[in-house]
N, C-alpha and C positions, 0 to 999 in steps of 0.2 A: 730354660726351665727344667730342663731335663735332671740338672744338677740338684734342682729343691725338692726333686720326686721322693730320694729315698727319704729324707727328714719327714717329709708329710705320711709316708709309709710308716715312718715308726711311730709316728704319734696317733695312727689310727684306734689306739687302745685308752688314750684320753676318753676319761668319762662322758664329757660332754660331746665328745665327737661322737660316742655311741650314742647318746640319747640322741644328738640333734639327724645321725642315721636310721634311729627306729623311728624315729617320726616322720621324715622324709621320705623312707619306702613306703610307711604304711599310709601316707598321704597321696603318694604317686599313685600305688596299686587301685586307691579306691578311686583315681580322677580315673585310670582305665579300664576299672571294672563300671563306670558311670558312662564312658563312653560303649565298651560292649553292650549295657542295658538301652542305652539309646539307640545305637544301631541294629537291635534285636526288636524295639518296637517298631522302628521304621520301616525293617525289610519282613516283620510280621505283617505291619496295617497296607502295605503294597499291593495294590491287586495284581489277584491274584491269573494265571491263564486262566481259558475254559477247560476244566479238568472232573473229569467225574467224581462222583459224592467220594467213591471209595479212596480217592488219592487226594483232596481238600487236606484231611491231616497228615500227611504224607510232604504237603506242601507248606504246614504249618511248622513240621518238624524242619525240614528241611532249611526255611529261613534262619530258624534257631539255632542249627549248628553253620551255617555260614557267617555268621557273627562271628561265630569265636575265631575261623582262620583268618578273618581279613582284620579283626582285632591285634590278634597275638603278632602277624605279618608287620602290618601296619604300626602296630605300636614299638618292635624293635625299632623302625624307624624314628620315629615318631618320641619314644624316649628321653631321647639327652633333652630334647624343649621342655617337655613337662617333668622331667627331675629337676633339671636346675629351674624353671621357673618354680618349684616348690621349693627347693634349696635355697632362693633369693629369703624365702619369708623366714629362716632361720638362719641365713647368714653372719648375725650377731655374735652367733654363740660359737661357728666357727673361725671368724676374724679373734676374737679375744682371747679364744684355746692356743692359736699360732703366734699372736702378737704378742700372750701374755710368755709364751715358754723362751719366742727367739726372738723378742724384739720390742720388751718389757718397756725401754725410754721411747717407742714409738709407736706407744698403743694407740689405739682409735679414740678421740673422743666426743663423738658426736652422734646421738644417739637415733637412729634414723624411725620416725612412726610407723606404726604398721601400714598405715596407707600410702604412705612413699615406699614400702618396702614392697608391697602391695603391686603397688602398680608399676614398678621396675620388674618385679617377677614375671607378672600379666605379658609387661610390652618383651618380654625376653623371650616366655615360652611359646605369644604368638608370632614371634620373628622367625623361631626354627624351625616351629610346625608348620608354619603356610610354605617357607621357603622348600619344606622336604616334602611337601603335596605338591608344590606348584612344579618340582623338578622329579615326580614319581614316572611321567613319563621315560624319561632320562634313563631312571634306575632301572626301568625293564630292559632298554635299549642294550644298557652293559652290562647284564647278564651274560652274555654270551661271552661277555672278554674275562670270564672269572671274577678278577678282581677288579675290574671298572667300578663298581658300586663301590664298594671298600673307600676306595680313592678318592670315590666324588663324597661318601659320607665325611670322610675326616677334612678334606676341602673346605665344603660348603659350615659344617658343622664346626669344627676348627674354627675359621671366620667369623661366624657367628660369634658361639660362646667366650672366644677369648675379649670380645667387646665388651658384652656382657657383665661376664663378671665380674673385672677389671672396672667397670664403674661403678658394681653394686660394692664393691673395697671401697672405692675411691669416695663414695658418695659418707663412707662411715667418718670419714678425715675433713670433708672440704664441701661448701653447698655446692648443690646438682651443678651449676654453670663452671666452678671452677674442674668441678671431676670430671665434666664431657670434654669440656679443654684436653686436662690431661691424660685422658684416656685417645684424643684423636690425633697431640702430638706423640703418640707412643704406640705407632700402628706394627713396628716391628716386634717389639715385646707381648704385642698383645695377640698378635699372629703366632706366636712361640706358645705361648700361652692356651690358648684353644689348639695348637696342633698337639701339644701335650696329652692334653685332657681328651679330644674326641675321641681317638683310638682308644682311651678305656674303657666309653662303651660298647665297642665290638667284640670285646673276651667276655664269654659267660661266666658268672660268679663276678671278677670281678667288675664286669657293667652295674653291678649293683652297688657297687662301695664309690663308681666314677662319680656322681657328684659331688659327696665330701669330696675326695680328693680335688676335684677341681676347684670346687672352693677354697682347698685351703692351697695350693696352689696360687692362687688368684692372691691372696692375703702375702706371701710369700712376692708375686711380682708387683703390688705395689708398693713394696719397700725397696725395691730393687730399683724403682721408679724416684723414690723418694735419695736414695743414696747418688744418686748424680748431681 
């Protein structure tokens, strides 16, 4: 996959790649600023210790800015799930940008609802997020190795996404039973695939452009799929 990176680089300047970018950050941004707002009411309405009158607001301030680091902390992690689960609901527009420029006789033609688009996003961003809660233990653990976290992010995250996506292409071509098929005989490609893509979101700036690219990416290995 490495070889399809710089094609999908040049084509970052496609129109539609920009739009379907401003929508997807500004869709991602508001699902983590909905999640700071709910963590900010929860650790406000928390009782509170026994603390004299004069430190109550003190304690009220205090929950408020504890929001924001375990937010900003937690949502680098937390990230690649909920971009690309936003990125599923507009993956239409980046299959047809790539398939229409490289791969015109093998374009998609099946037009998926927004509720199956829907609920492929859902089941995607809730795979990454629990899997990178349920292994935050972990992440503290390899701290101390430097790059232990690094490693286990593009690991677990890699694995993931490259499933992922890889079906949300497939399912543009072929109904859901045939795309899980070919998405489960093709676990080497699809491992290349998300090891590709994770490591984009660990550079800052570009983590913000990583899920187009991984989508189109994704678009690019299922033709790769299709050419055997």
């Amino acid at each position: 996959m490495l070889a399809e990176l710089p094609r999908v680089l040049v084509q970052l300047s496609d129109r539609r790649l920009v739009a379907v970018f401003l929508k997807s950050i500004v869709l991602t941004l508001l699902v983590l600023a909905g999640v700071w707002f709910g963590l900010d009411l929860w650790l406000s309405g928390s009782s509170a210790p026994p603390l004299p009158l004069w430190m109550q607001r003190f304690w009220a301030d205090a929950a408020d800015w504890a929001a924001l680091p375990i937010v900003l902390i937690g949502g680098w992690f937390l990230f690649p799930g909920i971009a690309t689960g936003v990125m599923g609901l507009f993956l239409d527009d980046v299959v047809d940008a790539v398939e229409d420029r490289h791969y015109p006789r093998a374009a998609a033609h099946r037009r998926v609802t927004m509720a199956e688009a829907g609920m492929l996003a859902l089941a995607s961003a809730l795979r990454v997020v629990l899997w990178n809660l349920a292994l935050a233990p972990v992440y503290v653990l390899l701290l101390f190795t430097a790059v232990g976290p690094l490693l286990l992010f593009t690991a677990v995250n890699g694995w993931l996404m490259g499933r992922d996506l890889l079906e949300m292409v497939a399912v543009r071509h072929m109904p859901r039973a045939q795309a899980s098929a070919l998405v489960a005989s093709n676990r080497a490609l699809r491992l290349r695939l998300g090891l590709t893509a994770a490591p984009l979101f660990l550079v800052p700036v570009l983590n913000l452009f990583a899920p187009i690219i991984a989508a189109a990416l994704a678009a690019h290995a299922f033709q790769i799929v299709g050419k055997r």
